[in-house]
C-alpha positions in Angstrom: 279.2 211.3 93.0 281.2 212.1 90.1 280.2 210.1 87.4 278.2 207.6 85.3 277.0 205.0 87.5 275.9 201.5 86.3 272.0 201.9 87.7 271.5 198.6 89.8 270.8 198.1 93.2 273.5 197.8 95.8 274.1 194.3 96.8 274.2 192.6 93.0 278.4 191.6 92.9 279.5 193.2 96.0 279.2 196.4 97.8 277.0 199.5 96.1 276.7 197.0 93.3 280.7 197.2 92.0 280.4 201.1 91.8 282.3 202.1 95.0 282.1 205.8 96.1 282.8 207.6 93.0 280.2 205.7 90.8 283.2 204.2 88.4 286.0 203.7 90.3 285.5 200.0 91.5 283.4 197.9 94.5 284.8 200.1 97.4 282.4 200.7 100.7 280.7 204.0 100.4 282.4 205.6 103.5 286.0 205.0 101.7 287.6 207.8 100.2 287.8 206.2 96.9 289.2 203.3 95.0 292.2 202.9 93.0 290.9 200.0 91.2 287.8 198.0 90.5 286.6 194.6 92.2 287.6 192.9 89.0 291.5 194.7 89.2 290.9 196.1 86.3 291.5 200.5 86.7 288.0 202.3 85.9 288.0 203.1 81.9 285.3 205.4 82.3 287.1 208.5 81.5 289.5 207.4 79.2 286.0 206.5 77.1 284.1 209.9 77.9 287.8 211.9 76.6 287.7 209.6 73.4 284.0 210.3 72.7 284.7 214.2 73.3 287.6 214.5 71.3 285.7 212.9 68.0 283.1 214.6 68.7 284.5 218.2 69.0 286.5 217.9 65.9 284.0 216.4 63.7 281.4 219.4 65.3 283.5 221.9 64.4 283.4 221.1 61.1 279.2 220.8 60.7 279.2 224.2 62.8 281.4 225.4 59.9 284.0 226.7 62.4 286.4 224.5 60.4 286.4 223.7 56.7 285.1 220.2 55.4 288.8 219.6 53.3 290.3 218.6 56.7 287.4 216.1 57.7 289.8 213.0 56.7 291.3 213.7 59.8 288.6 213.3 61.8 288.5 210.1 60.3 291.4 209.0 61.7 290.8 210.3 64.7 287.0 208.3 64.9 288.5 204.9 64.0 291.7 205.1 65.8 290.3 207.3 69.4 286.9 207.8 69.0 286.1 204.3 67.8 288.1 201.5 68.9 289.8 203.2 72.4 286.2 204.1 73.4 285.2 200.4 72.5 288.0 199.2 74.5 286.8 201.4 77.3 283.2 199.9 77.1 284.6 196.1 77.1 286.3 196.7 79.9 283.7 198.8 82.3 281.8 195.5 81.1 284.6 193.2 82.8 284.4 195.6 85.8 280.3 194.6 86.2 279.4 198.6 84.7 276.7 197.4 82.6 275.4 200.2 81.7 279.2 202.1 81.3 279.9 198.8 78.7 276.8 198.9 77.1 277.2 202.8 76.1 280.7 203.1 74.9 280.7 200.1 73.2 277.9 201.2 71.2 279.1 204.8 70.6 282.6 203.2 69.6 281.4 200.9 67.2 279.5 203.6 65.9 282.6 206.0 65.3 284.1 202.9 63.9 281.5 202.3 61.7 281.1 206.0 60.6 284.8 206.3 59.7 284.7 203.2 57.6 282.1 204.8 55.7 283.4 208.4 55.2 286.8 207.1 54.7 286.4 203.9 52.5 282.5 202.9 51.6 281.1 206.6 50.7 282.7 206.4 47.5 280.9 203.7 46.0 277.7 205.2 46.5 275.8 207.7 44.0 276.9 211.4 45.0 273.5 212.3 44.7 272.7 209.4 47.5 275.2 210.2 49.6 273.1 212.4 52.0 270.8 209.8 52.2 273.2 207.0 53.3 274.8 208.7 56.1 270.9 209.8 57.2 270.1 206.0 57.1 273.2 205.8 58.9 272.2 208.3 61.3 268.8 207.0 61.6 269.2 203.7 62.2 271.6 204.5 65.4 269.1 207.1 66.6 266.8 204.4 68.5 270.1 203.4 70.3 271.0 207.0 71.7 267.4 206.9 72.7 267.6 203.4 75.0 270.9 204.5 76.9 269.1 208.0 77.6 266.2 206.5 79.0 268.5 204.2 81.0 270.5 206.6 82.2 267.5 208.5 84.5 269.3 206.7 87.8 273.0 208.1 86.8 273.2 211.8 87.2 271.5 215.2 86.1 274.9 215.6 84.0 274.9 212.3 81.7 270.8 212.4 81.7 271.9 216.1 79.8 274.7 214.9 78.4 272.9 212.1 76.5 269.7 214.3 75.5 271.9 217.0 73.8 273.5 213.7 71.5 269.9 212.2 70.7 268.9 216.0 69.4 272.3 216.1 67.7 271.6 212.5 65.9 268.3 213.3 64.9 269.3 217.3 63.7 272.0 215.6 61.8 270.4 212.3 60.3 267.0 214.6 59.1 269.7 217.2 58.0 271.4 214.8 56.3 269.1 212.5 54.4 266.6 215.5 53.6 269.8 217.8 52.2 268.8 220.5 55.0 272.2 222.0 55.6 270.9 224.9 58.2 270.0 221.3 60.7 273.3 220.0 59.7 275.4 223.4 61.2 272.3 223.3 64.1 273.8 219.8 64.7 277.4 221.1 64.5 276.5 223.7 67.8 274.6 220.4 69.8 277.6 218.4 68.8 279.9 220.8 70.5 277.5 221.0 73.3 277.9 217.2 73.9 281.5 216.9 73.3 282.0 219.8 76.6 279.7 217.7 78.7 281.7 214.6 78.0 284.7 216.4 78.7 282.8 217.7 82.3 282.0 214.7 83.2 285.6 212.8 82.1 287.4 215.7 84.6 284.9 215.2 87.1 285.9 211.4 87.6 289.4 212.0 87.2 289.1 214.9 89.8 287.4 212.4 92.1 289.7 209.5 91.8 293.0 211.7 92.0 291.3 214.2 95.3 289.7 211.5 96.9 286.2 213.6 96.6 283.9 215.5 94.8 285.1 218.4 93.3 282.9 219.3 90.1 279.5 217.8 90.6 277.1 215.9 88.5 274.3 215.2 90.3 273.8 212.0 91.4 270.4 210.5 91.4 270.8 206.8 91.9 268.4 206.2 94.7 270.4 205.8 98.1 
């Protein structure tokens, strides 16, 4: 199955639990080739949420791996609170509507997070000592760090992939919110690599749903290991 798949039993809301075959793509039985929409009617976001997350996350990467130069971070910025932030949201509010709990639950959280982390860079930084500054986006950093930590240790009944996937952002957080607050700028480019990392396992997993839905099967595998 190629995706993240909301971790309940089969039976709660329907068949295989409103997942359907490929894990996202709606409440279809398991022996159909795959659904074009969701019990709800409502098209499976779950992509469209993994390519916004990716996208941030690459650009603003490249930057902490110094592959890129800081002066152009304000359009990351944009790019966070307009893609990253609120589409990804979007996404999450509607794999909620679609009974993906655990889907809702994680880009929800990770869009409000680039939302809120755009705000700040773009509008709140300012107002805060320069000398402080590393430590407020630390704090920052910090204080979403527990919630990276619940979705991975949700996610042990999705797939190999996202279990990975989710690991390689709670060691970015932490690299980067340490890096940060303490002023250690080697943990900060370390963070930069793992950021890049996670943005190329978000765009696996985005093209192996897509892949799914538009072939009807599995073509790049994740590794299911929701209990059958």
């Amino acid at each position: 199955m190629a995706t993240i798949t909301d971790p309940r039993p089969a039976g709660l809301n329907g068949v295989a639990g409103l997942n359907g075959v490929a894990g996202l793509n709606g409440a279809a039985k398991r022996d159909e080739p795959f659904a074009t929409q969701t019990n709800s009617g409502w098209g499976n976001a779950g992509p469209l949420s993994l390519l916004a997350f990716a996208v941030v996350t690459l650009m603003l990467s490249l930057i902490n791996a110094k592959a890129i130069t800081a002066p152009v971070a304000p359009v990351v910025f944009g790019v966070g609170l307009v893609f990253g932030g609120t589409t990804q949201l979007i996404g999450g509010l509607i794999q909620l509507r679609n009974g993906n709990t655990f889907q809702g639950v994680l880009f929800s959280c990770f869009g409000a997070f680039w939302i809120a982390l755009a705000a700040i860079l773009q509008w709140f930084l300012k107002e805060i000592p320069a000398a402080q500054a590393g430590h407020a986006l630390g704090l920052l950093l910090y204080g979403f760090t527990p919630m990276v930590v619940v979705l991975w240790l949700a996610s042990f009944r999705t797939s190999r992939v996202v279990v990975t996937a989710l690991f390689v952002v709670l060691a970015t957080f932490v690299l980067l919110a340490v890096g940060n607050y303490g002023g250690h700028t080697s943990l900060i480019h370390i963070g930069g690599y793992t950021g890049i990392l996670a943005a190329a396992l978000a765009f696996y997993l985005a093209l192996a749903e897509l892949c799914e839905f538009s072939y009807g099967r599995t073509v790049l595998p994740v590794w299911s290991l929701a209990k059958s």
